[in-house]
N, C-alpha and C positions, 0 to 999 in steps of 0.2 A: 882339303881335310875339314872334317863336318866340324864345328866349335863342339867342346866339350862342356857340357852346363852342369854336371854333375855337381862341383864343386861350389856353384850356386845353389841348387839341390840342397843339398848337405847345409850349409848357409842357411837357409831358407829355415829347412829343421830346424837349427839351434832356436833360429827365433821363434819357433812356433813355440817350443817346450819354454823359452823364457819369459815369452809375453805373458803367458797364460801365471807361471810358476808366483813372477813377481808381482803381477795386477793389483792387490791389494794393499802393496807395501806403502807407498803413499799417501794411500787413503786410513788408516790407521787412526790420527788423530782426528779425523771427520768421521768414522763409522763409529769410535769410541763415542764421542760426542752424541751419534745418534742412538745408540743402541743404549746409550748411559751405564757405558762400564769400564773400569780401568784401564791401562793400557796394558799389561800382564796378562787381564784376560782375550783383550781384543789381538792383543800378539799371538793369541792361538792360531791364528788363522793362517797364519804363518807355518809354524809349528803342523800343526795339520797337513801341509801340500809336503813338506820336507820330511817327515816322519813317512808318509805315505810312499813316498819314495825309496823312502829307505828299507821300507821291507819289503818291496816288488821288483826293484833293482836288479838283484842276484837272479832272480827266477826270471822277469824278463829273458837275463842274460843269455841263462839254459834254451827258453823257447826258441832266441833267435838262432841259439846254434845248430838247432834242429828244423829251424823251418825255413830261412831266409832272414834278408836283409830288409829291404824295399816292402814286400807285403807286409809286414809290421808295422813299420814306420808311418806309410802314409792309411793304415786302419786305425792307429790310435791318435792320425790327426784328425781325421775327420770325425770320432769320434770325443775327444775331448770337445767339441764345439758342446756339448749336448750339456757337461754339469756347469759349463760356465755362463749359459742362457738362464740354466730354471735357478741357479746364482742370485741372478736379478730377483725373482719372488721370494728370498727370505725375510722371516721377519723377527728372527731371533739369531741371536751369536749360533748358537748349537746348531741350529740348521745349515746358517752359512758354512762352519766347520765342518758337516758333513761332507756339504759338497763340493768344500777347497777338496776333502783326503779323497772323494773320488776323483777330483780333478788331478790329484801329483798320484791317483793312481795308473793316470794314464800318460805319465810324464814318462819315466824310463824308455816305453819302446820307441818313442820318437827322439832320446840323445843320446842314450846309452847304445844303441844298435846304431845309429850316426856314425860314431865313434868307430862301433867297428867296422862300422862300413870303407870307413876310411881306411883301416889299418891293414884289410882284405885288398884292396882296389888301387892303391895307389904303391909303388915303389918304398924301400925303408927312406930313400933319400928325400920321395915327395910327401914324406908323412906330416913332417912338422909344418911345410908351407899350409899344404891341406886343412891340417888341423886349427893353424893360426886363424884362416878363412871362414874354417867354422865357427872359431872362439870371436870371430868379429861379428859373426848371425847372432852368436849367442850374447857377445854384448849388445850389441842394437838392440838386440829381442827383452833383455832387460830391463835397458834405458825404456822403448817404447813402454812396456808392461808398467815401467811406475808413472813415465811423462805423460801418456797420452788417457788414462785414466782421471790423474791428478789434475791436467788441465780440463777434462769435460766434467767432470765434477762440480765445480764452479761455475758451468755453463749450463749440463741438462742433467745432473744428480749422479751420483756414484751408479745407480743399478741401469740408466741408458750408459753411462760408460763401461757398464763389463759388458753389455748387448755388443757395443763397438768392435770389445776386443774378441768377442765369439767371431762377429762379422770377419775378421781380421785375419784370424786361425782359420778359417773356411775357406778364405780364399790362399791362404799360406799352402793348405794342403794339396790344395786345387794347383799351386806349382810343384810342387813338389813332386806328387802322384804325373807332371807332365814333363820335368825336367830329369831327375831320376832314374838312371837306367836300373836296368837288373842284373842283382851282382853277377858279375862273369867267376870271379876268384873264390868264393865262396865254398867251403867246402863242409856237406852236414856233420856234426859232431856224431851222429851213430845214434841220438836219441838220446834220452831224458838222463839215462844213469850214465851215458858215456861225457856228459855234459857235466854231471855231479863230479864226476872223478877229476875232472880238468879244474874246478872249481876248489877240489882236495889237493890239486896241486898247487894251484893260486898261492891259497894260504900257507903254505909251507916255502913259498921264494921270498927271502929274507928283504928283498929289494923291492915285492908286489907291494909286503905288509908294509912297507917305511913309507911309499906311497901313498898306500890308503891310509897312513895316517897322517898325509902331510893332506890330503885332500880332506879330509876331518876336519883341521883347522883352518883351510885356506876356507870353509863355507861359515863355521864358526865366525871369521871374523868379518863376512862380507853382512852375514843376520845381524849379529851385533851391532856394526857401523853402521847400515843404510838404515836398521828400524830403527834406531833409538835416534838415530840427529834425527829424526823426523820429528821426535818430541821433544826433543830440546831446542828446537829452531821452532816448530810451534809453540814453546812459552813464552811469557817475557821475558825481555824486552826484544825478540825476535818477532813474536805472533804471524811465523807465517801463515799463508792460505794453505787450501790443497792445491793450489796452482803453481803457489812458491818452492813447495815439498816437490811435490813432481819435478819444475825445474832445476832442484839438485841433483838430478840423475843425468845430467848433461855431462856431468863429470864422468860419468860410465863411458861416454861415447869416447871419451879421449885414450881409453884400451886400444880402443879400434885403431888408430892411430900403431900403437907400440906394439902390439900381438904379433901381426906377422913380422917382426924383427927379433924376434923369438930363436927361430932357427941359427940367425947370423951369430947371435950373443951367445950359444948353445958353443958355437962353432970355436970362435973367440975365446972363450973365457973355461968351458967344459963345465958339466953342467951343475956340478955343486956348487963351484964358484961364483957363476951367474946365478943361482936362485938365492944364495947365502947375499950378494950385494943387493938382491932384490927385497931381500925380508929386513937388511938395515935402511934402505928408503924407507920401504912401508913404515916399519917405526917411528923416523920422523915425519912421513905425514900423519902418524896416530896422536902424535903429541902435538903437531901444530892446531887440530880437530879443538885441544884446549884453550885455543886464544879467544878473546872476546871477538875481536873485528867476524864479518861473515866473508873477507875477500880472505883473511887465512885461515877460517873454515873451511871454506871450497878449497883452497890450493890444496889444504891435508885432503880435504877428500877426493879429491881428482888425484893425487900421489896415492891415498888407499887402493884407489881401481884402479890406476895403472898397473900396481904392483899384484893386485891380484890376479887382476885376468891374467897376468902372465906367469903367475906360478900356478896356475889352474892349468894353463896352456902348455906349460914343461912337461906336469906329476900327469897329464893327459896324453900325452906323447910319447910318455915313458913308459907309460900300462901297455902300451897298443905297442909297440919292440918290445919291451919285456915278455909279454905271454904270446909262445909261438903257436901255440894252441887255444882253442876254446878265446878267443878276442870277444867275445862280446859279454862271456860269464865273467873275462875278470874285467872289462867296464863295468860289470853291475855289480862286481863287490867295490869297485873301488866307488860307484856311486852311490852305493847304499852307508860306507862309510862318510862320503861325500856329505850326504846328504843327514845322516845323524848328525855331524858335527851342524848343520844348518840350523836344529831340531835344539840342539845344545846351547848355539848360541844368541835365538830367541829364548831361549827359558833361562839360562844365564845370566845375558842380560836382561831381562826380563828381573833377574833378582839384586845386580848390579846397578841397575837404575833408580829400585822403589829405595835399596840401601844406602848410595854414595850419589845418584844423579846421572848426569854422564862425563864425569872426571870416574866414577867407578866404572863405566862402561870402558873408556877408553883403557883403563888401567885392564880390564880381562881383555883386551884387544891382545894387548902390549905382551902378557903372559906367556896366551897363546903364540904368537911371533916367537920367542925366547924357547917355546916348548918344538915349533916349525925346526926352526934354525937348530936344537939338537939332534933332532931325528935328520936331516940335510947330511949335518958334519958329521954322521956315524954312519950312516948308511949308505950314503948314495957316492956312485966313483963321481 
């Protein structure tokens, strides 16, 4: 029997959409530095790839339902290499922000159609392994996206480090496009309006919306946390580097780890339950983010990404069995919600930080969790 690489494939995607999405996150307190502007304004850039997402989401969603799986995916891999190159010759904020938002405009057809690729292709029983495997591409792709930026930064400048990660995505797609089969399961949604109506359905399953709005907060609070300790760990008496900043994203890779145990906990516990014990950790890794030492800094932040990637990993698992139809329009509502909350909580905090520091960040972490956890207990079986 020939190995099955798909599932690497799929993997592979995640990371490509995350390398590219997070690359600048890191750098943040060194492009402010360069470009000499606040941190609020340089969090646009942020702001920018996640906003951009969030309105092409949904319509991705339509397209893939009408035209396939695999031809999307690996066309918007190869072509996101292209804003993340000429990236490198900005030389103003507004420029770069342009070509973050063309860059997270070509984010959805490579994770969003992922997704449903998976929900198409694989059994309802091998969805969640499936998807855990994804959610491990997509953290690696993460972690890489802040780590491997952050470290060449320090070495050969922020703009040879985004060359790196174009480099990176090229050759991502380059497996992809070889590992990849073609969906067998796939079946056209009827075209453009028979795609809107399935999308008219989405919104109206009481269990899509609770979802998309737990997926709302689970990005809210990953923006929040990963961009602001970056400025608070660059002050005093922290004064990291970009090298230092980058290697807090080591804590991402410990998802990797916990994700695919996702299924088992689901199995165990049913799945309110498991995500409601998930969202009282996160909590206290939000608060221990408040101690002075940086050994229980990281431990809160290594319990943030734990907890997230796996409630990212459920309300993803849940969208793709919930909607028997149209799978890819409702990953792109659920990511276009996804991804505003991402949008919300760069500019949030963003107002959290200039007002209270990041005892005020961590306190809108803490909210949103409190806000997670009712929409859980009221909604979901």
């Amino acid at each position: 029997m020939a190995l099955d690489l798909r599932p690497f494939g799929v993997a592979t995607a995640g990371f490509c959409a995350f390398v590219n999405l997070y690359s600048p996150q890191a750098l943040l307190p060194e492009l402010a530095n360069d470009f000499h502007v606040g941190a609020g304004e340089i969090s646009s850039l942020m702001t920018a790839g996640t906003g951009a997402i969030a309105l092409t989401a949904p319509f991705t969603g339509v397209l893939a339902d009408s035209v396939g799986r695999k031809r999307l995916i690996t066309a918007a891999m190869f072509l996101i290499v292209i804003p993340t190159i000429i990236m490198t010759f900005a030389t103003t904020v507004p420029e770069m922000v342009f070509w973050r938002f063309v860059q997270g405009l070509l984010v959805p057809p490579i994770f969003t159609v992922a997704v449903a690729y998976i929900g198409d292709e694989w059994p309802a029983s091998d969805v969640a392994r499936v998807a855990g495997l994804y959610m491990v591409g997509s953290s690696v792709g993460g972690f890489s996206g802040r780590f491997i930026p952050g470290i060449l930064t320090d070495v050969i400048g922020w703009r040879a480090a985004f060359d790196v990660v174009g480099l990176i995505t090229l050759a991502a797609a380059i497996v992809v496009a070889l590992t990849l089969k073609r969906e067998r399961n796939f079946v056209p949604s009827g075209g453009f309006f028979a795609s809107i109506g399935h999308m008219g359905r989405h919104i109206r399953d009481p269990r899509l919306i609770a979802t998309f709005a737990i997926g709302f907060g689970v990005l809210f609070n990953f923006v929040d946390t990963f961009t602001y300790i970056g400025f608070h760990l660059a002050a005093p008496p922290y004064a990291f580097s970009a090298t230092l900043i980058g290697g807090l994203f080591f804590t991402y890779l410990a998802s990797s780890i916990a994700v695919p145990w996702v299924g088992r906990g689901i199995a165990l516990f049913g799945r309110r339950r498991f995500v409601l014990g998930i969202i009282a950790l996160w909590i206290v890794g939000a608060l221990l983010m408040l101690a002075p030492p940086v050994t229980v800094i990281l431990a809160g932040l290594t319990l943030c990404a734990i907890c997230g990637m796996m409630s990212q990993t459920v309300a993803t698992g849940y969208v793709t069995m919930t909607a028997k139809e149209g799978r890819s329009s409702a990953v792109g509502l659920y990511a276009s919600l996804y991804y505003v909350g991402g949008s919300a909580g760069a500019f949030f905090g963003g107002i959290a930080w200039t007002l209270a520091g990041w005892p005020g960040c961590v306190a809108s972490i803490a909210a949103m969790l409190a806000v997670i956890a009712v929409i859980v207990t009221a909604a979901w079986d």
